[in-house]
N, C-alpha and C positions, 0 to 999 in steps of 0.2 A: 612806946611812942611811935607815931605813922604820921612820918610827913608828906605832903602831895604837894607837887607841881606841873602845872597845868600850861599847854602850851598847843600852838596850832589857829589860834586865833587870827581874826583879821578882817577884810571889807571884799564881800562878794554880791555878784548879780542875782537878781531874782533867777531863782534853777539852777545854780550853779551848787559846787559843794566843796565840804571843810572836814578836816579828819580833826580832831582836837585830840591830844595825848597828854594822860596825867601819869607824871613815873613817882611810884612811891619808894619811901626809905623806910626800916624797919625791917626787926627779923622775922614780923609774921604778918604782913603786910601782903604775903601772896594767900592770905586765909581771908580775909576780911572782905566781905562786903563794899563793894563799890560803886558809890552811885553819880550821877551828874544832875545836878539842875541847873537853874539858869534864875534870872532874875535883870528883869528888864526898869528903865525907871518908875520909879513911882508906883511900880509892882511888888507884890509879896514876892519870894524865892519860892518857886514852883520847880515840881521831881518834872526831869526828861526820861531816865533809864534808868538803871542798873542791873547787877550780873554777881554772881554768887563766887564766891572764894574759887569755885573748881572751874566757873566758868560755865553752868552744864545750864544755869536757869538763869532766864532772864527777864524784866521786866522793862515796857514802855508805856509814854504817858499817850494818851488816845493820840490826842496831836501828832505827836511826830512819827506813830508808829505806821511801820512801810517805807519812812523815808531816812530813819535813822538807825544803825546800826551798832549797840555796843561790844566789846568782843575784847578780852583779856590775856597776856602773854606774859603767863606767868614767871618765867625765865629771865624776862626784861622788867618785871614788877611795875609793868606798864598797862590800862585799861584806856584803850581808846573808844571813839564813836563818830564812825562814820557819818554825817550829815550831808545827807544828797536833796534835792527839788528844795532847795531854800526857800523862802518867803519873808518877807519884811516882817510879819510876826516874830519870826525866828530870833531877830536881835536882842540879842540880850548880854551880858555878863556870863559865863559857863563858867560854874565850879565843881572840881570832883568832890568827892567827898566819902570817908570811909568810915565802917563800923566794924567792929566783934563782935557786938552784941546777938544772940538770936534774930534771924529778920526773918519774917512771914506775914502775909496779909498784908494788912495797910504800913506794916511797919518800915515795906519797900521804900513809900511814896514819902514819909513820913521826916522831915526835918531833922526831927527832933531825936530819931535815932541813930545821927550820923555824930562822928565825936571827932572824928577830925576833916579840915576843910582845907582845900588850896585856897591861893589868892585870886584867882579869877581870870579869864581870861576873853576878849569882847570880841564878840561878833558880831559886826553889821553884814545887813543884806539891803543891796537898797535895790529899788521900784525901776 
């Protein structure tokens, strides 16, 4: 079992930036797959990033990439992501979310292959 806690959240200016940090628990929780989305109201839950067990590959969703950065430390069993040039888009709910499973191709982006999930944590950017 891998449990995540997500934190870092809060209310910032358009342009401005938010580091969010998810610490997981588990004993192999520095192997897994860790990904973030977000999910704004009335919206589906949409992939932002994610970053491979060693750290070495990474993926971002068109949107934020350039302005976000994810980056993992293994030591502290912690994956954060930097989120720089905010945008009122941006708001939303941010959850980490983690897998063992094999991940390649869409399986990055993909919901459905993530098996455990924090509770969320809200970012506003306001205009």
């Amino acid at each position: 079992q891998v449990q995540l806690v997500e934190s870092g959240g809060g209310l910032v200016q358009t342009g401005g930036s938010l580091r969010l940090s998810c610490a997981a628990t588990g004993r192999t929780a520095s192997s897994y797959v860790v990904g973030w989305f977000r999910q704004a109201p009335g919206k589906e839950r949409e992939f932002v990033a994610a970053i491979s067990g060693g750290g070495h590959i990474t993926n971002y969703a068109h949107s934020v990439k350039g302005r976000f950065t994810i980056s993992r430390d293994n030591a502290k069993n912690t994956v954060y992501v930097q989120m720089n040039s905010l945008k009122p888009e941006d708001t939303a709910v941010y959850y980490c979310a983690a897998t063992g499973r094999p991940t390649y191709g869409s399986r990055w982006y993909d919901v459905e292959n993530y098996d455990y999930w924090g509770q969320g944590t809200q970012v506003t950017v306001s205009s």
